[in-house]
C-alpha positions in Angstrom: 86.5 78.6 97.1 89.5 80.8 96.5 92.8 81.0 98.1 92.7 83.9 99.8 89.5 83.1 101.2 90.8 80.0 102.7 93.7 81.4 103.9 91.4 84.1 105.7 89.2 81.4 107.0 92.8 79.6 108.3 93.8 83.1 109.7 91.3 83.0 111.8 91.0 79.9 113.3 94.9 80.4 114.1 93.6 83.5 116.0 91.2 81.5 117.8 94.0 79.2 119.1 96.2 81.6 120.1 93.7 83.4 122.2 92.2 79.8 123.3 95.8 79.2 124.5 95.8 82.0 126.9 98.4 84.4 124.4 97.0 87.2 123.3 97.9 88.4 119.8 97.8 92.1 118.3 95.1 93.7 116.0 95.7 91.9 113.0 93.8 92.5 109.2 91.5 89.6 108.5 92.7 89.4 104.8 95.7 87.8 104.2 97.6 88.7 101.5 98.6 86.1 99.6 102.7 86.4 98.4 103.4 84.4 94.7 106.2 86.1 94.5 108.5 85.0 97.4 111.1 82.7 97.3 113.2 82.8 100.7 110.3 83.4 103.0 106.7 81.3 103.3 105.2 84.3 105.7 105.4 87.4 107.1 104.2 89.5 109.9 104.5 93.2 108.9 103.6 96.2 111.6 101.1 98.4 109.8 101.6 102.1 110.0 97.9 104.7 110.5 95.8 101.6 109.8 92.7 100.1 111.7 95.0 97.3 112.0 98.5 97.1 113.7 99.6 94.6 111.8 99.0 92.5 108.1 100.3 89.0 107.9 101.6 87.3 104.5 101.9 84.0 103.3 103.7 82.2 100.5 100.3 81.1 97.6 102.4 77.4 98.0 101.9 77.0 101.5 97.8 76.9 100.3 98.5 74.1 97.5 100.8 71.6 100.1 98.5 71.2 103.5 95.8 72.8 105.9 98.8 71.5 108.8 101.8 73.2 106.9 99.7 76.9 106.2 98.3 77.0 109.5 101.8 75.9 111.1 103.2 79.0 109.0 100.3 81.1 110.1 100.6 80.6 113.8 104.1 81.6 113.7 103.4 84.7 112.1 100.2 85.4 114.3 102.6 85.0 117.4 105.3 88.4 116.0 101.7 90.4 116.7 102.2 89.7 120.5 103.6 92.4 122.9 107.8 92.0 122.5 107.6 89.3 119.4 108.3 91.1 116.7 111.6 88.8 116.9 112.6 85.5 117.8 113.5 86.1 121.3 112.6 84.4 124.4 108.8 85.7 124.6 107.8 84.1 121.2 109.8 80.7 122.0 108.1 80.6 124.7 104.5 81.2 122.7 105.6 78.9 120.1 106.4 75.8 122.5 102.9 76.5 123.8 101.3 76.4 120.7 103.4 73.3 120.0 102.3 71.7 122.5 98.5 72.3 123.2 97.8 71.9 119.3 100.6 69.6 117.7 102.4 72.2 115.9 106.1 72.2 114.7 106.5 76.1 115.0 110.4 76.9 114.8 112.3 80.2 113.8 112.7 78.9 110.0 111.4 76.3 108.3 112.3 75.5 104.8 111.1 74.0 101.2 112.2 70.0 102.7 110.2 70.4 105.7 107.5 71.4 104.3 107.0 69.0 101.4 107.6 71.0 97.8 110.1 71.7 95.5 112.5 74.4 96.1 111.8 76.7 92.7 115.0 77.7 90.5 116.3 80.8 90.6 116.8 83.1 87.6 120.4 84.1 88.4 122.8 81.9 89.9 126.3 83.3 91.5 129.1 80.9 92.1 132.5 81.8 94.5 135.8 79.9 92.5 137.1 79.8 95.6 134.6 77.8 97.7 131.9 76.8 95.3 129.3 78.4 97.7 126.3 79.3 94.9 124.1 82.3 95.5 120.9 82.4 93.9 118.9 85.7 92.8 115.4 86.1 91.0 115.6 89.8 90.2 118.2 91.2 88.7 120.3 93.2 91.0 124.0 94.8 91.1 125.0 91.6 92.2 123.6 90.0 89.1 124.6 92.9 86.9 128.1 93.9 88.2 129.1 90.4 89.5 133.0 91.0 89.5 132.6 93.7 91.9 131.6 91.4 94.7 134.1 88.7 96.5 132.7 86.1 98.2 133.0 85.7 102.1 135.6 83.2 101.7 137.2 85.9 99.5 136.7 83.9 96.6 136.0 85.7 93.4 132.2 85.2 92.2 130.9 84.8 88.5 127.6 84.7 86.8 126.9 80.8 85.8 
Protein backbone atom coordinates (compact mmCIF):
# COMPACT_ATOMS: atom_id res chain seq x y z
CA UNK A 1 0.00 0.00 0.00
CA UNK A 2 1.27 3.39 -0.85
CA UNK A 3 1.82 6.43 1.23
CA UNK A 4 -0.60 8.60 0.30
CA UNK A 5 -3.08 5.95 0.58
CA UNK A 6 -2.24 5.43 4.14
CA UNK A 7 -2.05 8.82 4.97
CA UNK A 8 -5.74 9.14 3.43
CA UNK A 9 -6.78 6.14 5.38
CA UNK A 10 -5.08 8.10 8.66
CA UNK A 11 -6.91 11.32 7.46
CA UNK A 12 -9.78 9.93 8.03
CA UNK A 13 -9.82 8.12 11.01
CA UNK A 14 -8.47 11.58 12.55
CA UNK A 15 -11.68 12.96 11.20
CA UNK A 16 -13.58 10.31 12.87
CA UNK A 17 -12.05 11.42 16.25
CA UNK A 18 -12.51 14.81 16.03
CA UNK A 19 -16.10 14.51 15.28
CA UNK A 20 -16.41 11.49 17.93
CA UNK A 21 -15.01 14.11 20.39
CA UNK A 22 -17.90 16.34 20.00
CA UNK A 23 -15.50 19.19 17.64
CA UNK A 24 -16.62 19.60 14.47
CA UNK A 25 -14.04 20.11 11.75
CA UNK A 26 -14.47 21.97 8.27
CA UNK A 27 -14.91 20.31 4.68
CA UNK A 28 -11.70 18.96 4.29
CA UNK A 29 -10.21 16.98 0.70
CA UNK A 30 -9.85 13.27 1.47
CA UNK A 31 -6.39 13.12 -0.35
CA UNK A 32 -3.61 14.28 1.49
CA UNK A 33 -0.95 15.59 -0.18
CA UNK A 34 2.04 14.23 0.69
CA UNK A 35 5.04 17.23 1.17
CA UNK A 36 8.95 15.68 0.40
CA UNK A 37 10.04 18.71 0.11
CA UNK A 38 9.57 20.49 3.50
CA UNK A 39 12.05 21.01 5.89
CA UNK A 40 10.63 23.50 8.75
CA UNK A 41 7.15 22.23 8.78
CA UNK A 42 5.77 18.31 9.21
CA UNK A 43 2.00 19.64 8.13
CA UNK A 44 -0.13 22.01 7.00
CA UNK A 45 -3.78 23.10 6.88
CA UNK A 46 -4.27 25.35 3.79
CA UNK A 47 -7.90 27.18 3.15
CA UNK A 48 -8.84 26.23 -0.33
CA UNK A 49 -10.17 28.95 -2.59
CA UNK A 50 -13.64 27.78 -5.36
CA UNK A 51 -13.16 24.17 -4.39
CA UNK A 52 -15.68 21.41 -3.22
CA UNK A 53 -13.46 21.53 -0.30
CA UNK A 54 -12.62 24.39 2.13
CA UNK A 55 -9.74 23.22 3.00
CA UNK A 56 -6.45 20.59 1.91
CA UNK A 57 -4.20 19.37 4.61
CA UNK A 58 -0.35 18.40 4.04
CA UNK A 59 1.96 16.36 5.59
CA UNK A 60 5.69 15.92 5.72
CA UNK A 61 6.38 12.00 3.44
CA UNK A 62 8.67 11.36 7.00
CA UNK A 63 6.03 11.63 9.27
CA UNK A 64 4.67 8.21 7.23
CA UNK A 65 8.14 6.30 7.57
CA UNK A 66 8.60 7.17 11.74
CA UNK A 67 4.91 6.01 13.34
CA UNK A 68 1.10 5.60 12.82
CA UNK A 69 1.16 7.76 16.60
CA UNK A 70 3.52 10.59 15.27
CA UNK A 71 1.41 11.07 11.57
CA UNK A 72 -1.86 10.88 13.17
CA UNK A 73 -0.60 13.25 16.13
CA UNK A 74 0.55 15.67 13.20
CA UNK A 75 -2.75 15.06 11.41
CA UNK A 76 -5.05 15.87 14.20
CA UNK A 77 -3.42 19.15 14.74
CA UNK A 78 -3.86 20.11 11.29
CA UNK A 79 -7.57 18.70 11.14
CA UNK A 80 -8.33 21.03 14.21
CA UNK A 81 -7.09 24.70 11.92
CA UNK A 82 -10.46 23.43 9.75
CA UNK A 83 -12.70 24.32 12.83
CA UNK A 84 -14.71 27.62 13.03
CA UNK A 85 -11.83 30.45 14.52
CA UNK A 86 -8.71 27.87 14.28
CA UNK A 87 -6.99 28.80 11.54
CA UNK A 88 -4.37 29.91 14.43
CA UNK A 89 -3.19 28.89 17.64
CA UNK A 90 -5.50 30.78 19.76
CA UNK A 91 -7.54 29.82 22.56
CA UNK A 92 -10.31 27.87 20.50
CA UNK A 93 -7.83 25.34 19.09
CA UNK A 94 -5.89 24.91 22.65
CA UNK A 95 -8.78 24.17 23.83
CA UNK A 96 -9.58 21.34 20.86
CA UNK A 97 -6.20 20.15 21.15
CA UNK A 98 -6.32 19.46 25.07
CA UNK A 99 -9.46 17.59 24.25
CA UNK A 100 -8.00 15.56 21.76
CA UNK A 101 -5.15 15.09 24.14
CA UNK A 102 -6.97 13.88 26.49
CA UNK A 103 -9.84 11.53 25.22
CA UNK A 104 -7.26 9.81 22.71
CA UNK A 105 -3.61 10.06 24.28
CA UNK A 106 -2.27 12.57 21.93
CA UNK A 107 0.61 15.11 22.47
CA UNK A 108 -0.91 17.89 20.15
CA UNK A 109 1.13 21.30 20.85
CA UNK A 110 1.61 24.43 18.63
CA UNK A 111 5.19 23.04 17.17
CA UNK A 112 6.67 20.02 17.49
CA UNK A 113 9.99 19.34 16.07
CA UNK A 114 12.62 16.63 14.35
CA UNK A 115 13.65 15.40 18.47
CA UNK A 116 10.26 14.85 19.44
CA UNK A 117 9.34 13.13 16.92
CA UNK A 118 12.13 10.53 16.47
CA UNK A 119 14.24 11.33 13.00
CA UNK A 120 17.10 13.09 12.04
CA UNK A 121 16.93 16.62 11.32
CA UNK A 122 18.12 16.69 7.38
CA UNK A 123 21.15 19.17 6.39
CA UNK A 124 20.58 22.13 4.72
CA UNK A 125 22.14 23.10 1.44
CA UNK A 126 23.22 26.66 2.56
CA UNK A 127 24.27 27.51 5.83
CA UNK A 128 24.51 31.35 7.08
CA UNK A 129 26.60 32.14 10.14
CA UNK A 130 26.41 35.80 12.19
CA UNK A 131 30.45 36.63 13.34
CA UNK A 132 28.96 38.37 15.93
CA UNK A 133 26.79 35.73 17.77
CA UNK A 134 27.44 32.56 15.97
CA UNK A 135 23.60 32.16 15.54
CA UNK A 136 23.62 29.72 12.06
CA UNK A 137 20.82 30.05 9.61
CA UNK A 138 20.08 27.37 7.37
CA UNK A 139 18.49 27.60 3.73
CA UNK A 140 17.67 24.71 1.09
CA UNK A 141 16.92 26.95 -1.90
CA UNK A 142 18.97 29.44 -2.89
CA UNK A 143 17.63 32.76 -2.06
CA UNK A 144 19.07 36.57 -1.80
CA UNK A 145 20.02 35.68 1.46
CA UNK A 146 22.08 32.82 0.05
CA UNK A 147 23.13 34.79 -2.97
CA UNK A 148 23.73 38.37 -1.64
CA UNK A 149 24.73 37.35 1.95
CA UNK A 150 26.71 40.59 2.89
CA UNK A 151 23.64 42.60 2.48
CA UNK A 152 21.96 41.15 5.49
CA UNK A 153 23.07 41.75 9.34
CA UNK A 154 22.12 39.55 11.80
CA UNK A 155 19.62 40.44 14.56
CA UNK A 156 22.34 40.79 17.03
CA UNK A 157 23.81 43.10 14.27
CA UNK A 158 26.38 40.77 13.61
CA UNK A 159 27.64 40.54 10.10
CA UNK A 160 26.57 37.13 8.38
CA UNK A 161 28.70 34.97 5.80
CA UNK A 162 28.08 32.07 3.62
CA UNK A 163 29.97 28.83 5.44
Amino acid sequence: MSSILNANKLLQEGIEQVISAGIKPGIINPNVKINTRAINRFGQCRKLPQSQYDYEIQINSKLLEVSKDKAMNTLVHEILHTCKGCMNHGKTWKHYANVMNIMFGYDISRTSSYETIGIDKPEYKYMIKCDKCSVSIGRQKQSKLVTHTHQYRCKCGGNLHLV
